[in-house]
N, C-alpha and C positions, 0 to 999 in steps of 0.2 A: 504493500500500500504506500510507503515512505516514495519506494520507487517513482510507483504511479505517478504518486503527485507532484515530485521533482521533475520528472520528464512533460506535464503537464504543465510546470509552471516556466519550465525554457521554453518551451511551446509556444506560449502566450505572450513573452518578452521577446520569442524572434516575431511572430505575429505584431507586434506592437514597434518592433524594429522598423518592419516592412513598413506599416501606416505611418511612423512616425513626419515622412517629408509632406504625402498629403496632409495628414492633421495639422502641420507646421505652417502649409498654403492656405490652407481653408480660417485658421485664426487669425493669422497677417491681413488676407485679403477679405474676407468675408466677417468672421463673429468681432473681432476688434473693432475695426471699422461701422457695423451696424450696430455694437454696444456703443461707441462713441457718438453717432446719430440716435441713438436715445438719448444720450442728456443732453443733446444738442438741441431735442425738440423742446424741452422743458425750460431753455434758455434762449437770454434776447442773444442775436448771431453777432450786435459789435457790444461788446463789454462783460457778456456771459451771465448776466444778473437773471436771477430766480424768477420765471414768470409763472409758474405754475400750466394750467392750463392753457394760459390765453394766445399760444401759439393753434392750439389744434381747434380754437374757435374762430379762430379769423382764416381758420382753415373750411371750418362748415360753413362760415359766411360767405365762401369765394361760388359765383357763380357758374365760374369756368372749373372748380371743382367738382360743382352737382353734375353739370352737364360731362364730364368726362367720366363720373363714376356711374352715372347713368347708362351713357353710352359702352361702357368697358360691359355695365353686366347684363346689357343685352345685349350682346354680341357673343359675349360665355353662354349665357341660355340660350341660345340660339344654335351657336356652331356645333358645342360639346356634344347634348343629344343625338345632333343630325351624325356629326364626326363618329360618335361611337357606333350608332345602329347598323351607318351605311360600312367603314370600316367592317362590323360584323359580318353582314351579310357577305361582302366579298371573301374576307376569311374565310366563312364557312362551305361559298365553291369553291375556291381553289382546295379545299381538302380534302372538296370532294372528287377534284378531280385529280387531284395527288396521292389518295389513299393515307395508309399510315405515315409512310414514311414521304418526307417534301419532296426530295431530290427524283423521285422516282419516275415524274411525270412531265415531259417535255413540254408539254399545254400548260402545267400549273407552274413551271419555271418560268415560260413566256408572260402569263398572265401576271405574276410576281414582280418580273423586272419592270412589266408595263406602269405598276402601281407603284411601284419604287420610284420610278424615273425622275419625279418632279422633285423629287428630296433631293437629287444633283444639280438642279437649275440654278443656277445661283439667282439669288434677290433680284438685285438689278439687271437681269435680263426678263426675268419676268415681268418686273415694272415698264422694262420698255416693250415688251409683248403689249400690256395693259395698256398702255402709249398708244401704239400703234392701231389698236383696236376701239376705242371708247373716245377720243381725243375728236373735238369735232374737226378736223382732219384727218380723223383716222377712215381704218376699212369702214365703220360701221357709217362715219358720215361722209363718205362717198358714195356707199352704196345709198345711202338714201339721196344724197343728191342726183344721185340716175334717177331715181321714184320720182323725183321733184321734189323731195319733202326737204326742209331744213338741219341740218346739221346739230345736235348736240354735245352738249358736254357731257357725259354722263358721269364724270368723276369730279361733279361741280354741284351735284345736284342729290335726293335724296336716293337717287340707284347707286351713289357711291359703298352705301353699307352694303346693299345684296354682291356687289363686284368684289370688296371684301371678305363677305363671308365665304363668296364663292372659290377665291383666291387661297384662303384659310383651310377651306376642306380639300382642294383641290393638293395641294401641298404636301398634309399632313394624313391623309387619309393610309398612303404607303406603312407609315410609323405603327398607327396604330392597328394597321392588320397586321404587321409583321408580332405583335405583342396579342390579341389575340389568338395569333396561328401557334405560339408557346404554348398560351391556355389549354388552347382545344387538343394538341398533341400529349398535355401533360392527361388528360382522360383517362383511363383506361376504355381498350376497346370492349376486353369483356362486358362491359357494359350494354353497351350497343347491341352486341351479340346477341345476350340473353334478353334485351327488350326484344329484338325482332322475333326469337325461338316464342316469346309469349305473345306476338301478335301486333305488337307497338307499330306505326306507320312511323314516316321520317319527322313528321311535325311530333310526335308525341315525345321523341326518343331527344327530338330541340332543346321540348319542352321540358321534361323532367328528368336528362342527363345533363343536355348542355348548357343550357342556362345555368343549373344552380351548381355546374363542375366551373362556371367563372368565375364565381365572386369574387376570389382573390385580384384575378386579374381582371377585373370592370375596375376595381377599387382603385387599381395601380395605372390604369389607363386613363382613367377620369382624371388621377391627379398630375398625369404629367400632360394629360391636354390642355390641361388649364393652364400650367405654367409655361405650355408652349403658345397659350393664346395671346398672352400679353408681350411675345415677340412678333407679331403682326405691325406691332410701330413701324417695323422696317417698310413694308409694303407702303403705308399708308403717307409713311413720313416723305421716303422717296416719289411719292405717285403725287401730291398737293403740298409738302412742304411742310411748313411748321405751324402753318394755319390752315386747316384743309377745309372742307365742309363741316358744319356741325354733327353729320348724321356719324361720321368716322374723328370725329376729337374724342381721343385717347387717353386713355390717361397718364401714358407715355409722349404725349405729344405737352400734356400741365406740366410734367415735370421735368420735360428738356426747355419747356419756355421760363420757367421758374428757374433752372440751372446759369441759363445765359443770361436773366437778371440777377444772379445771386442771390435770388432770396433767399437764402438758407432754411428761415426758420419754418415757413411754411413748406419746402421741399422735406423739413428731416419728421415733423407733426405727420403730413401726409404720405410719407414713406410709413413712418411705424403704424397709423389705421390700416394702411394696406395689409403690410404684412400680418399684422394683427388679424384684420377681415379674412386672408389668405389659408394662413397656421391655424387660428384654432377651430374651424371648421374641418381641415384634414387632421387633426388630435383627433378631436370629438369621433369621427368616423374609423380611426384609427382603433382606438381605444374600444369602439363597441364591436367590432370587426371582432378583436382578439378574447374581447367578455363570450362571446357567440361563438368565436372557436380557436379555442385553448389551445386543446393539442395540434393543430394545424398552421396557428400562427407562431408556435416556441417551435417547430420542424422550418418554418420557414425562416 
């Protein structure tokens, strides 16, 4: 037992070796730095004096705050749902046309890379696609100028949000099937098996294998859709600038205009509601995940 537990305890010091450069990175550039913009919201930004609150109320009085955090969380309710369902659905052909194993199926390779593709485009070519397309000089108002009809702007006006969300899934949709094609693989097939030997159709076997064999992974999907929602700046920022339409003001777009005026104190208040709004939602969900299942969350 003495053994054990010495070989056990170098185990964990070379383990702890290995993370030591990330964990070194991540306090430097990340927890240091975002502990330091907490007391940074709790202070005036030239002299450092004690304001208690009153930084993160002249943050709820900012207009262009409402309207970005308005726009940020229709834009998450919007895409996320869409992103995961449709994400699913392509998953669940391509395995079927792949079988057990991925590699095995020339058609679900093809279909794969087809869905991957756009996760290589880089931003700014896609922005100038978007250019090229929606710009009233672009394809879509030329073609209407053959119609006769007038040329718009549509990235000026309220179709700027649906060209983003559409931007957004389009993108992102690769990511999240390549993470539920893990889930559905992690299944067992016996499963399957014995539904169809007892009569099950393919909806049934969706319904009460596959669904509830993903919980872990919807859980894990949902949260990194989210965090990859709020890199959509890029799209939006390069396509209209730093003032774009109201229907896509971001709230990455409040806080690069807030950064280039230095307002510190409202940048570091509405940094931490964010995060705050962000974090203890995925706790919460975290935490009842693993109340509901013990031993499948301490394996994982």
């Amino acid at each position: 037992m003495r053994r054990t537990k010495q070989i056990c305890i170098s185990r964990n010091r070379k383990a702890w070796l290995f993370l030591a450069p990330s964990l070194t990175g991540t306090a430097v550039f990340i927890l240091i730095p975002f502990a330091d913009m907490t007391v940074r919201s709790f202070r005036q930004a030239v002299g450092g004096r004690f304001v208690g609150l009153a930084n993160f109320r002249l943050v709820l009085e900012s207009q262009a705050f409402l309207l970005a955090v308005f726009n940020t969380l229709r834009f998450i309710l919007v895409c996320i749902p869409v992103l995961m369902a449709f994400s699913l659905c392509i998953a669940v052909m391509i395995q079927s046309c792949t079988g057990q194993a991925l590699p095995a199926d020339r058609r679900g390779n093809f279909y794969k890379t087809s869905i991957l593709l756009p996760m290589a485009i880089p931003v700014a070519s896609v922005v100038l696609l978007w250019k090229l397309l929606f710009y009233p000089q672009g394809l879509l108002g030329q073609l209407a100028g053959l119609l006769g009809l007038a040329g718009q702007d549509w990235l000026n006006q309220p179709s700027a949000f649906a060209i983003l969300v559409v931007t957004y899934i389009w993108k992102n949709t690769g990511y999240d099937m390549m993470l539920w094609l893990a889930g559905l693989n992690a299944i067992p097939q016996e499963l399957y098996e014995a539904a169809r030997v007892d009569g099950a159709g393919p909806w049934q076997c969706f319904c009460r294998i596959t669904l509830p064999g993903l919980k872990g992974t919807a859980f894990l999907t949902a949260v990194l859709s989210v965090i990859n929602s709020f890199k959509v700046f890029r799209e939006a920022y390069l396509v209209a600038g730093d003032y774009p339409h109201e229907s896509i003001y971001m709230l990455q777009h409040l806080f690069n205009n807030w950064f280039v005026s230095l307002d510190i104190q409202k940048m570091s208040a509405a940094s931490v509601m964010v995060e705050a709004a962000v974090l203890i939602p995925v706790l919460a969900c975290l935490g009842a995940f693993r109340r509901k299942h013990p031993k499948r969350s301490s394996t994982d």
